[in-house]
C-alpha positions as CSV (number, residue, x, y, z in Angstrom):
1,X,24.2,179.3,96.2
2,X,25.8,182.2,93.6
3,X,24.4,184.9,96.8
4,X,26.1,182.8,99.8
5,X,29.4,182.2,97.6
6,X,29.5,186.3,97.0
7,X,29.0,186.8,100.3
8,X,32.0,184.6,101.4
9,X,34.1,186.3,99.0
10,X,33.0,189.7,100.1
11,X,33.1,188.8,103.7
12,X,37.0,187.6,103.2
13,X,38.0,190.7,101.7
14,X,36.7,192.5,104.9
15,X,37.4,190.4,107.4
16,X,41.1,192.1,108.1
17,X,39.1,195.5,109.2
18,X,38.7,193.9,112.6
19,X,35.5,195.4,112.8
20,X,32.5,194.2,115.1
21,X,29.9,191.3,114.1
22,X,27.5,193.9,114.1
23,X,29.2,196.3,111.7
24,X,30.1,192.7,109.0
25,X,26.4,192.0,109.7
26,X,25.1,195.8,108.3
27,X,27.8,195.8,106.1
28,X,26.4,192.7,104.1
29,X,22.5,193.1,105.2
30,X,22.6,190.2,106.7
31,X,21.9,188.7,110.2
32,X,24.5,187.6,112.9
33,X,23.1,184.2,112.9
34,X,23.9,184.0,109.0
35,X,27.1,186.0,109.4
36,X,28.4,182.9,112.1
37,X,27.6,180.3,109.7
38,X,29.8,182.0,106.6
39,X,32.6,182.5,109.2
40,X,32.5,178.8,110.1
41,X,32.0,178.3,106.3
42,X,35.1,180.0,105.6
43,X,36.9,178.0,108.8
44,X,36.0,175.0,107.0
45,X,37.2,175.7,103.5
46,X,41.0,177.4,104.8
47,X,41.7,174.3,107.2
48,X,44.4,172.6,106.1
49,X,45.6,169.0,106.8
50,X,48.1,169.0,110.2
51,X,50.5,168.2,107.0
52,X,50.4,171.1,105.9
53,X,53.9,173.9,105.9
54,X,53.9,175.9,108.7
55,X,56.2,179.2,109.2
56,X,57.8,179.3,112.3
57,X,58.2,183.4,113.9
58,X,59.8,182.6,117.1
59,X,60.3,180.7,120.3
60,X,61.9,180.8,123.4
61,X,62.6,178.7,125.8
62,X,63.1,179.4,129.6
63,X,65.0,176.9,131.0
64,X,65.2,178.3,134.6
65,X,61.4,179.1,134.8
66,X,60.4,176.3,132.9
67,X,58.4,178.1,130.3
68,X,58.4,178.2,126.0
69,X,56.8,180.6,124.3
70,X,56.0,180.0,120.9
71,X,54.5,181.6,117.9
72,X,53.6,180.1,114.0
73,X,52.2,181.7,111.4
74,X,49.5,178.9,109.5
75,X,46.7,179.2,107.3
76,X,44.1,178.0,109.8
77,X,42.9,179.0,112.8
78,X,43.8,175.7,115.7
79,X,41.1,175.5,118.3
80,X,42.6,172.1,120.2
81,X,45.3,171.7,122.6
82,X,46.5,168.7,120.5
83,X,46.1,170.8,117.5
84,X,48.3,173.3,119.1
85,X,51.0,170.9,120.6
86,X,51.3,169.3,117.4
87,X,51.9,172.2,115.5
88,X,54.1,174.5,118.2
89,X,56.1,171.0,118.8
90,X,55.3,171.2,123.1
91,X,55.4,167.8,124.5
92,X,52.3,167.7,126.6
93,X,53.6,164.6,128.7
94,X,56.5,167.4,130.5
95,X,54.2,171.0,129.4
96,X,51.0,172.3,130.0
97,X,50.0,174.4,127.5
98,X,48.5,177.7,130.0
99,X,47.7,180.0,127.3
100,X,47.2,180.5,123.5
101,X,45.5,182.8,121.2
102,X,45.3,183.5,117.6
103,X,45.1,186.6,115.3
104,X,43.7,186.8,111.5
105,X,46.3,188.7,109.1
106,X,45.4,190.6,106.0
107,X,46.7,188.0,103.9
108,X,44.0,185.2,105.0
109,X,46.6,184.0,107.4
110,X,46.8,183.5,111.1
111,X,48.9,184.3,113.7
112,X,49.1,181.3,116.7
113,X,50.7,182.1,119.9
114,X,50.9,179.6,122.7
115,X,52.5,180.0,126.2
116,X,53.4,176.6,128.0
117,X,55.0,176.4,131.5
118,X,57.1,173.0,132.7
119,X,54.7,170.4,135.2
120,X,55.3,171.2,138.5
121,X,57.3,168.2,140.0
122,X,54.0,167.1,142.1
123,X,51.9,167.3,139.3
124,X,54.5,164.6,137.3
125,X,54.8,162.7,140.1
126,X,50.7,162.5,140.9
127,X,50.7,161.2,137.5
128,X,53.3,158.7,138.2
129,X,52.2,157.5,141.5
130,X,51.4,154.1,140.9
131,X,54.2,153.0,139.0
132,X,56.7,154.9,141.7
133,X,54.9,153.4,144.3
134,X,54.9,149.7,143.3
135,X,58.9,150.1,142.1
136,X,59.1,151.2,145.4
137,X,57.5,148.2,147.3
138,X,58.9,145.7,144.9
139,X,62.6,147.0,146.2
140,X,61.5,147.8,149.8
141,X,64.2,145.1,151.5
142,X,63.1,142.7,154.2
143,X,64.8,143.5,157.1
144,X,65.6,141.6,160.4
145,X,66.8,143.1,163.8
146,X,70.0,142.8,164.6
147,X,69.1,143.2,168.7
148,X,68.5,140.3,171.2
149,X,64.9,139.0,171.7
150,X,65.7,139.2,175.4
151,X,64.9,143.2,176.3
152,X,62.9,144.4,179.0
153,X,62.3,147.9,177.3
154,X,59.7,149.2,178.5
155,X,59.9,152.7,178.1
156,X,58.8,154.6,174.4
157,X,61.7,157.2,173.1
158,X,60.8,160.4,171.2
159,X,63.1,161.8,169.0
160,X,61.2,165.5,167.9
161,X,63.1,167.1,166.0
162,X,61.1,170.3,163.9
163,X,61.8,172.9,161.4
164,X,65.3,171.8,160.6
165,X,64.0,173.6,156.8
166,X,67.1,171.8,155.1
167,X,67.9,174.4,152.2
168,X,68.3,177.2,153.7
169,X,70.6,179.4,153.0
170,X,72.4,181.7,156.0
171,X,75.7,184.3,155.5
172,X,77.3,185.0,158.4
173,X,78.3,188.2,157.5
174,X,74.5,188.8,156.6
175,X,72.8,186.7,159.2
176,X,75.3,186.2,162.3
177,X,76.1,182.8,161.2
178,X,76.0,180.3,158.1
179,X,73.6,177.4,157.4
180,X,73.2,175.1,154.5
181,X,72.9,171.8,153.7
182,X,75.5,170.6,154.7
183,X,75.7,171.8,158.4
184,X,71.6,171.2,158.9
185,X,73.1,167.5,158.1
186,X,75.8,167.2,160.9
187,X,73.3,168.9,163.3
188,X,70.3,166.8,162.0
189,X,72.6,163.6,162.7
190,X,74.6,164.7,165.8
191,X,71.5,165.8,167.5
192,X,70.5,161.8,167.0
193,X,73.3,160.8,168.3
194,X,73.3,162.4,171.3
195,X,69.7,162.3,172.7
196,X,70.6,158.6,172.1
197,X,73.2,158.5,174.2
198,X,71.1,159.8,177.2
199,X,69.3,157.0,177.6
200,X,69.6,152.9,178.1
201,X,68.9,151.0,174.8
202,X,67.8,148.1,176.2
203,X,65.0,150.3,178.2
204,X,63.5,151.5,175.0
205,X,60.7,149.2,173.7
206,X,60.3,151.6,170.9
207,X,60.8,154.6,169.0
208,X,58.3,157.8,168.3
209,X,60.3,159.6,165.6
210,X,58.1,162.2,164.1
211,X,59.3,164.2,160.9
212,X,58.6,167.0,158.5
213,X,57.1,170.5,160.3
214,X,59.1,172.1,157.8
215,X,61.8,169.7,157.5
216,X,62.4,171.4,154.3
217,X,62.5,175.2,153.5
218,X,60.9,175.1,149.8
219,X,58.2,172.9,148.4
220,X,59.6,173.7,144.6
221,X,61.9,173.7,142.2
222,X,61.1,177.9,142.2
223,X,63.2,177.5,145.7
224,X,59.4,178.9,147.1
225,X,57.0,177.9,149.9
226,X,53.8,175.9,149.4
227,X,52.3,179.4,149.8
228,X,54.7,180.6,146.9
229,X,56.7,182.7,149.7
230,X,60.5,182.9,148.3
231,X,63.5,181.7,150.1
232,X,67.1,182.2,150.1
233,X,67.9,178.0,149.3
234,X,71.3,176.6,149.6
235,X,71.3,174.1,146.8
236,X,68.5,172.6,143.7
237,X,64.8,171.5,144.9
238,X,65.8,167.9,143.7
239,X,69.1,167.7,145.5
240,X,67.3,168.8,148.7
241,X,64.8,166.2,148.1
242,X,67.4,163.2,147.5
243,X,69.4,164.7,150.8
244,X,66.5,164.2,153.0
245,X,65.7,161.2,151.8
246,X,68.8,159.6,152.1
247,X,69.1,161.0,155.4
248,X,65.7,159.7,156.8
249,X,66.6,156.5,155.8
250,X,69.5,155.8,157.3
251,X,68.1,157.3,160.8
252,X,65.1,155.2,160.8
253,X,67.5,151.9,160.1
254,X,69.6,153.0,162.8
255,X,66.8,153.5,164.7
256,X,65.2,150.3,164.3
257,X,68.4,148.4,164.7
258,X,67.6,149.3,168.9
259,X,63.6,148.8,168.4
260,X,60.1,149.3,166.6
261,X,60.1,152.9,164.9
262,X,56.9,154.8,164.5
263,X,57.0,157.3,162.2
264,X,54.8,160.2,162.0
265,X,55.0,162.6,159.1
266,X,53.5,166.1,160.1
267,X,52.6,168.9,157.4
268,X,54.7,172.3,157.4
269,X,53.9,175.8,156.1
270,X,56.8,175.2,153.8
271,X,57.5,171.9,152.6
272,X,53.6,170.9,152.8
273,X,53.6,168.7,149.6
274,X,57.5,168.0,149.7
275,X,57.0,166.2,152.9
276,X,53.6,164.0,151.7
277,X,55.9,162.6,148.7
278,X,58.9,162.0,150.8
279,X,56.2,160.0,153.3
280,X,55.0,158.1,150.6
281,X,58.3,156.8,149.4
282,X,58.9,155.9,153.0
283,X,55.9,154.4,153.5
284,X,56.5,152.4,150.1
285,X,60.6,151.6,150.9
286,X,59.8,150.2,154.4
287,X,56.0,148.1,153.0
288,X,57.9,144.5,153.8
289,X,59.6,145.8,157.5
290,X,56.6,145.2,160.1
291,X,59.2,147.3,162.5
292,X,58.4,150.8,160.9
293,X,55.3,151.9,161.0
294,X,54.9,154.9,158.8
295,X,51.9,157.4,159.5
296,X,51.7,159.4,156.5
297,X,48.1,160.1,156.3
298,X,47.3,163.7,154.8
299,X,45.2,165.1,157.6
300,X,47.0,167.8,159.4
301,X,46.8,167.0,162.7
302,X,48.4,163.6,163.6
303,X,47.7,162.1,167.0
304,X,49.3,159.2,169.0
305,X,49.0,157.3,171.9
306,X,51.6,155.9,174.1
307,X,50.2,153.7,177.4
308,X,48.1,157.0,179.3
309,X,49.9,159.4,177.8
310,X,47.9,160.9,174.3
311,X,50.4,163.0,172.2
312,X,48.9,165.7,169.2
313,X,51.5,166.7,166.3
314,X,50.1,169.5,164.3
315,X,52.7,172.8,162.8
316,X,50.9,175.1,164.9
317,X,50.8,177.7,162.4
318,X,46.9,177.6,161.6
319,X,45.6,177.0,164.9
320,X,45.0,178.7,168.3
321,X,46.9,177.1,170.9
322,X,44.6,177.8,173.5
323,X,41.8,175.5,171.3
324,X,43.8,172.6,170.3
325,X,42.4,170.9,173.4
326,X,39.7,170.9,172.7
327,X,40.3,170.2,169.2
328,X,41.8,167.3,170.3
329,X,39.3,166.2,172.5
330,X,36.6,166.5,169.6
331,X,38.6,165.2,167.0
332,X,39.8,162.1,169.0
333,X,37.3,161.4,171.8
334,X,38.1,158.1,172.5
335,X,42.0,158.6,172.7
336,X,40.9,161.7,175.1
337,X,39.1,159.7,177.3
338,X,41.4,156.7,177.5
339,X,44.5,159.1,178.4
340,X,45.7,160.4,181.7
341,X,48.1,163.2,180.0
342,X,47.4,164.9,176.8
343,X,50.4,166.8,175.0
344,X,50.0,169.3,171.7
345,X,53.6,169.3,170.0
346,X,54.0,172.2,167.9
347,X,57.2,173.6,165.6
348,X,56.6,176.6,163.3
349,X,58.0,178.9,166.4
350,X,61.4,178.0,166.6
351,X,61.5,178.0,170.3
352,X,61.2,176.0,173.5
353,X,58.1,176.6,175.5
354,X,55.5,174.5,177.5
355,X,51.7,176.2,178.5
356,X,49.8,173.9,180.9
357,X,45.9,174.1,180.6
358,X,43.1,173.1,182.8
359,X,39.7,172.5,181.5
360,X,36.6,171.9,184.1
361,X,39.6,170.0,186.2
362,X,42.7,168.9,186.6
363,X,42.5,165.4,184.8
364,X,41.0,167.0,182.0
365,X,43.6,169.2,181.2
366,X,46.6,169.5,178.5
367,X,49.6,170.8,177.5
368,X,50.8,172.4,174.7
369,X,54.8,172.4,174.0
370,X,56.3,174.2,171.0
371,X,59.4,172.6,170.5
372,X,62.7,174.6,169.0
373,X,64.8,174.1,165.9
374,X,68.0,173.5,165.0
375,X,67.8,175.9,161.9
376,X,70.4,178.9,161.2
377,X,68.7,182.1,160.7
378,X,68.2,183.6,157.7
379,X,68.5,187.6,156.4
380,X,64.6,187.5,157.1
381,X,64.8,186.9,160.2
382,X,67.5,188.6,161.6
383,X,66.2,191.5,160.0
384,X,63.0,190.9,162.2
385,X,65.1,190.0,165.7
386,X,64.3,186.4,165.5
387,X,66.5,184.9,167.2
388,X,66.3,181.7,169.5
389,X,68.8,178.8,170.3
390,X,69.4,176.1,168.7
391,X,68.1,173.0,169.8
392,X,66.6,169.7,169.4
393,X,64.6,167.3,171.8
394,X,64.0,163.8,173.1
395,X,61.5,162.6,175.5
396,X,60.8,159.5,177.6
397,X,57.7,158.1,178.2
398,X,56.6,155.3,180.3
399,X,53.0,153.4,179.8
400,X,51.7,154.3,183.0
401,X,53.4,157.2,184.3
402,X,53.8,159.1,181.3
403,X,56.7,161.6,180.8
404,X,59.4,161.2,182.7
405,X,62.4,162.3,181.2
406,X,63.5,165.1,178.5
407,X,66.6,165.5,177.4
408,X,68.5,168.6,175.1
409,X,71.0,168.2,172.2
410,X,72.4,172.0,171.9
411,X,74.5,173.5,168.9
């Protein structure tokens, strides 16, 4: 016992040398085995209560990137993340503690370090899911239709409107003409407007609305991409959020104030997390209104059938266009086979284009449409020539003949 407690003390008195286990271990003729059981020994007997004084160094607190840095100077060496949040003062329910580290000081003393970073808003909300959720539902209003019983619609109305990317931020004098917010609203809702006015109300027996394809140009409150891509944004991640919201709302009541909506909530390369939370509070806000349908499922290719006509929503971003018949063919055989016309609607491109395909005849064949935008253009892409017109669509089906009308809203 006299041996082990001389070799604690001479141990201590060494320890600030920052030398190697191997040089401690020659130094005291002992073995590494015994060496780690004195340097837990001496863990043990300098651990102090979490009562104990603490001398703060420094912190700092980044608001903007949502980080605090921290460092103490204590008397023992904190291994746990509670340990650490207790002492450093980080509330662990709105940080994650990313990084820490501690150094011994000559005087016996240690030097703790941690580096925390803010929860990412879908991390909080993953958390909170439930409880959103079921607030939500328990506030989603029962609604009634306003229309008469007595319609003969019998015709299904899609309103496609892709890659609006609400946020973005255009100069004219940078970018040939402005965007934000504000004006992707007026065009958003004016483009509504007026593919409704092309056609008879009482003809439509319901709506196909689908949303996101980059509905929103970030996915973060770092104004980036899901892929962490930065963007020129016109206003605050949350504000952008609560904007599209709001907006979807209102054009689903109005929607389903002429007839059934179907919603369909397709993934973009930008807002691809954004959009599933905005689904989800859809899909929660409209739970007691059996005349929206809300199809918010996380797969990325959504498909949808209409009388003989089979429609596939996917970005178009990660595929090859000539495959997505047959992707659609394998990955819905039964809506394949039970269709007469099969149609791939794609965003991402910001232009208007149709490419028919053929495959062993001409019953089995497809078409894939990318669809245009109503989105300004931004420094990026004027810089690269991108330019196309601005533009939004609505189609007409009918349950046996399938397409038969398309109509423009132009800025």
């Amino acid at each position: 016992m006299i041996e082990e407690t001389n070799l604690l003390s001479q141990l201590q008195e060494i320890l600030h040398w920052k030398k190697s286990k191997k040089f401690y271990c020659e130094k005291l003729d002992i073995t590494e085995g015994y060496l780690e059981e004195l340097l837990k020994e001496l863990k043990n007997q300098t651990k102090p209560t979490m009562k104990e004084e603490t001398t703060e160094k420094t912190t700092r607190v980044n608001e903007e990137k949502g980080t605090i840095e921290s460092t103490l100077e204590v008397s023992f060496d904190p291994q746990s993340v509670e340990e650490l949040a207790k002492l450093h003062k980080i509330d662990l329910t709105k940080y994650k503690i990313s990084n820490y580290w501690s150094k011994l000081k000559s005087n016996g003393k240690f030097t703790s370090s941690v580096f925390a970073t803010l929860k990412r808003l879908d991390s909080d909300l993953a958390s909170q899911k439930d409880i959103l959720l079921k607030e939500l539902k328990g506030n989603s209003p029962k609604c009634q239709f306003i229309y008469s019983n007595n319609r003969d619609g019998n015709l299904a109305y899609e309103i496609n409107i892709p890659d609006v990317h609400f946020g973005k931020m255009s100069w004219n004098e940078e970018s040939g003409e402005d965007y934000d917010l504000k004006i992707a609203e007026q065009r958003y809702k004016d483009a509504i407007s007026e593919l409704l006015s092309n056609v008879s109300h009482k003809s439509i027996e319901r709506f196909i609305f689908p949303i996101g394809n980059d509905m929103i140009n970030i996915d973060n409150r770092r104004n980036e991409t899901f892929a962490g891509t930065p963007q020129d944004s016109d206003s605050r991640f949350f504000k952008i959020v609560k904007t599209v919201k709001r907006i979807l709302i209102q054009a689903i009541d109005a929607l389903s104030t002429i007839a059934p909506v179907d919603v369909v909530v397709i993934s973009g390369n930008h807002d691809t997390e954004t959009m599933f939370m905005i689904g989800e509070m859809l899909d929660a806000y409209y739970h007691n209104n059996e005349k929206v349908n809300i199809d918010n499922s996380p797969k990325q290719r959504k498909y949808y059938k209409y009388g003989v006509t089979g429609f596939q929503y996917t970005h178009g971003n990660e595929e090859k266009h000539h495959e997505l018949g047959l992707i659609f063919a394998t990955e819905e055989s039964q809506l394949w086979a039970s269709t007469k016309f099969r149609i791939c609607k794609l965003g991402h491109f910001h232009k208007n284009k149709k490419t028919e395909y053929v495959s062993v005849d001409e019953h089995q064949g497809f078409q894939v449409q990318i669809l245009p935008s109503l989105s300004g253009s931004d420094a990026w892409h004027k810089s690269k020539g991108y330019m196309s017109k601005k533009q939004a669509k609505g189609f007409l089906y009918h349950k046996e003949k399938g397409q038969i009308g398309e109509f423009t809203y132009s800025v």
